[in-house]
C-alpha positions in Angstrom: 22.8 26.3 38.6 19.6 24.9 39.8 17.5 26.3 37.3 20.1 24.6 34.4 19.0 21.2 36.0 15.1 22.2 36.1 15.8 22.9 32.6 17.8 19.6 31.5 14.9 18.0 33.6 12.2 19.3 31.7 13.7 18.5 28.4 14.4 15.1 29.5 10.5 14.8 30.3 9.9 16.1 27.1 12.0 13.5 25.4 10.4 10.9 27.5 7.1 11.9 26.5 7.6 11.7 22.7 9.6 8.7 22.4 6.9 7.2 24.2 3.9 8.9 22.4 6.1 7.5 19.0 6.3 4.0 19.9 2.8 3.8 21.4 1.1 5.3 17.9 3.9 2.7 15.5 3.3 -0.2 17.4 -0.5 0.6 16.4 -0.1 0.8 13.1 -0.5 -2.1 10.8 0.6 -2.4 6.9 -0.9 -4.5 4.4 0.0 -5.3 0.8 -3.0 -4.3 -1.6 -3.2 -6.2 -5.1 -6.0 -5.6 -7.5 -6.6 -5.9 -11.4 -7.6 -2.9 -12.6 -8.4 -1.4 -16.9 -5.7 0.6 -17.3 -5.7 3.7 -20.4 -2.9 6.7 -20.4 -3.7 10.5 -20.7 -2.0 13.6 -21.4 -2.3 17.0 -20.2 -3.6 18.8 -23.3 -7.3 20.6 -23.4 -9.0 18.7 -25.6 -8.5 15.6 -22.8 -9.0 17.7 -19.8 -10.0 21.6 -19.3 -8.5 25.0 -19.8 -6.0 24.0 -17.0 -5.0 20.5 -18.4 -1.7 20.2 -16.0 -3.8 20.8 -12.8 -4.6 17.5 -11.3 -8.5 17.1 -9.6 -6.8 18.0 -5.9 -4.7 20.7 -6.9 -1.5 19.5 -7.9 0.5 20.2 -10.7 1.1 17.7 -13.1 4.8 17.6 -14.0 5.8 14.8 -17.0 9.1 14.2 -15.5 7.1 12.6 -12.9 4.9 8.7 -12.9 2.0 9.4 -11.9 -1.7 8.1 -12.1 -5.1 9.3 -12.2 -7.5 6.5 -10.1 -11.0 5.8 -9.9 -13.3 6.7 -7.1 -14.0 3.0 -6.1 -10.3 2.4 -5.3 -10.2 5.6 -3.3 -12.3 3.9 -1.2 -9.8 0.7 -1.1 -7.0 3.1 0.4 -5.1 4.4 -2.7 -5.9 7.7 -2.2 -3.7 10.5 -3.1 0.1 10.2 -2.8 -0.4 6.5 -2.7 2.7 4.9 -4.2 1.8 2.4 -6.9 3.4 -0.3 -8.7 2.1 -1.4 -12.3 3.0 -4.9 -12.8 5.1 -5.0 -16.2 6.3 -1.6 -15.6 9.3 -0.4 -14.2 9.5 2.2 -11.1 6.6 3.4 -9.2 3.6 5.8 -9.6 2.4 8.5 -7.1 -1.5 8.8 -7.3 -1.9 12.5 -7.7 -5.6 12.7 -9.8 -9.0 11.2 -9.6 -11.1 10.5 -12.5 -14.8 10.5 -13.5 -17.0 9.1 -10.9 -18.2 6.7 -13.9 -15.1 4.4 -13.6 -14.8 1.6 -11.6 -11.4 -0.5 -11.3 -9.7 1.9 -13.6 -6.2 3.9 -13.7 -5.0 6.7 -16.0 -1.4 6.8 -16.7 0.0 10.3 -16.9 2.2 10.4 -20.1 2.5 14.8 -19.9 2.1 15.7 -23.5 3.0 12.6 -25.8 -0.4 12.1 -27.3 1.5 9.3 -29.8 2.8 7.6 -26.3 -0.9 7.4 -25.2 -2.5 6.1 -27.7 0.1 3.4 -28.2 -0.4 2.2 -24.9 -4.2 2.3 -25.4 -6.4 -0.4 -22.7 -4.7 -2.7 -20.8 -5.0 -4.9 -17.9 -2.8 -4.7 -15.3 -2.3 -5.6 -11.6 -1.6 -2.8 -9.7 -0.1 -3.2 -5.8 0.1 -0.4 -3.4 0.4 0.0 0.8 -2.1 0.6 3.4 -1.8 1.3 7.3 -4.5 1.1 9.2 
């Protein structure tokens, strides 16, 4: 019996010590609301606009057209939308994972992922949009 409550014991120390360790690391975290204007063009996963492997994203992921997703420019990396960042497009409905980088040329720039409907891109062509994401820092 004694070693039941020397178990019950230790697991309640263990509790203890992660609902602690939990609050302490939330209460430091702060979100903020990022807005920016940024170019915005659409691309497809054919060759001719990518490589041999035109439904692998630049970090690995597969590119799936079921999916809203966008490409970003290094710059914003460096403003917190990084990959997985959920994005809204002003004007658009839903929201977009960030799940490829493009060129190191671009600055303020997205690319919208439209999978294979080259027609769908090119009516889109250049736009400016606003584009709002979260950070915790």
């Amino acid at each position: 019996m004694k070693n039941f409550y020397v178990k019950i014991e230790g697991l309640a120390a263990v509790f203890l010590f992660l609902s602690l360790l939990i609050l302490l690391t939330s209460a430091d975290t702060k979100k903020e609301i990022k807005t920016l204007e940024v170019l915005a063009t659409a691309y497809n996963s054919v060759p001719e606009q990518t490589d041999d492997t035109p439904f692998e994203a630049a970090w690995g992921d597969i590119l799936d057209p079921e999916v809203k997703s966008i490409a970003v420019s290094w710059d914003l990396l460096d403003m917190g939308l990084t990959q997985y960042s959920i994005v809204e497009i002003a004007g658009l409905p839903g929201k977009y994972i960030v799940l490829d980088k493009m060129n190191s040329r671009w600055e303020k720039k997205i690319d919208i992922y439209m999978g294979t409907d080259i027609e769908e891109a090119l009516q889109w062509g250049i736009k400016k949009v606003t584009i709002s994401w979260e950070i915790e820092y």
